[in-house]
C-alpha positions in Angstrom: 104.7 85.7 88.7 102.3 87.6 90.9 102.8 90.4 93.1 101.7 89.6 96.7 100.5 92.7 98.6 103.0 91.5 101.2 105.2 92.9 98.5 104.1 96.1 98.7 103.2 96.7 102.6 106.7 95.7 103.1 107.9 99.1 101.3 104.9 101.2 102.5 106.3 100.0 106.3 109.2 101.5 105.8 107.7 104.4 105.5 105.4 104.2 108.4 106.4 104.5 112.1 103.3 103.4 114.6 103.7 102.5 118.0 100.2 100.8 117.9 100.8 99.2 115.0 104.2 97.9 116.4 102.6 96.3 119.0 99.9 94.7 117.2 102.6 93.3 114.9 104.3 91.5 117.8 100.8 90.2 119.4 98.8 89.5 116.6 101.1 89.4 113.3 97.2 88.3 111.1 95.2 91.4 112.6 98.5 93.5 111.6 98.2 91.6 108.0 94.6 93.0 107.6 95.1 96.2 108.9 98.1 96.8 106.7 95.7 95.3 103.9 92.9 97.3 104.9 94.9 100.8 104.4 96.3 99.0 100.6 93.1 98.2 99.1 91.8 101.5 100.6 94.7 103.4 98.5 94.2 101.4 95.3 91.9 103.8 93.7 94.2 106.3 94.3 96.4 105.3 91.7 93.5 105.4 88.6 96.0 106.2 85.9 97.5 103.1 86.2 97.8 100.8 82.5 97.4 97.8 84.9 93.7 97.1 86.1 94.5 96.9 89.5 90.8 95.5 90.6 92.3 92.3 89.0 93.5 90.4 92.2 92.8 87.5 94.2 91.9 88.5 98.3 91.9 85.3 99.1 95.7 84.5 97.9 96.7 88.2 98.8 98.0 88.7 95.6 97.0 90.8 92.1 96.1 88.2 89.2 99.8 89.9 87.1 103.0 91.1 88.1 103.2 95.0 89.0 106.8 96.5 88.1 108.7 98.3 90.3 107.3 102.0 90.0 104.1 100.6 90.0 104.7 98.8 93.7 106.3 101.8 95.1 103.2 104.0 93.8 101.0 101.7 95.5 103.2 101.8 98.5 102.9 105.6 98.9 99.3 105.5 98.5 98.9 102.8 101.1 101.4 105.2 103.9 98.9 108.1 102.4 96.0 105.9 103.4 97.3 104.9 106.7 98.0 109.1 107.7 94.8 109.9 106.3 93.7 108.1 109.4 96.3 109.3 111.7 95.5 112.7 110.4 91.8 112.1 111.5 92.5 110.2 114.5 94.5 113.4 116.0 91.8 115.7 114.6 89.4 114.6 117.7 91.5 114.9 120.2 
């Protein structure tokens, strides 16, 4: 079975605590999908000593092409939260 990156951005939000993002999850729950996405695929390359390839996926079905393990979706799902506070980081940097 495939892993659905729903899979993973679940774990990553439990990490995460985002007022903004709060709110665009209870006016707009497919922008929150993409931005959630957005911060996942931006975190994938993070994780290059991974046996898995993890460029094998499907965008259009949200999913990777194989099923990742547990480990695997919880590294993924720290690299996404680092993704997301690399931009928080920035964000706060210009004030």
């Amino acid at each position: 079975m495939n892993t659905k990156y729903d899979d993973i951005i679940d774990l990553a939000l439990i990490s995460i605590e985002d007022y903004h993002l709060n709110d665009v999850a209870r006016n707009s729950p497919d922008k929150f999908r993409i931005i959630l996405e957005g911060f996942l695929i931006r975190g994938l390359p993070n994780f290059d000593n991974c046996v898995k390839d993890l460029s094998d996926r499907d965008d259009l079905t949200k999913s990777f092409n194989f099923e990742l393990d547990d480990m695997e979706k919880s590294i993924l799902a720290d690299y996404t939260v680092l993704a997301w506070l690399d931009k928080e980081i920035n964000d706060v940097r210009q004030i």
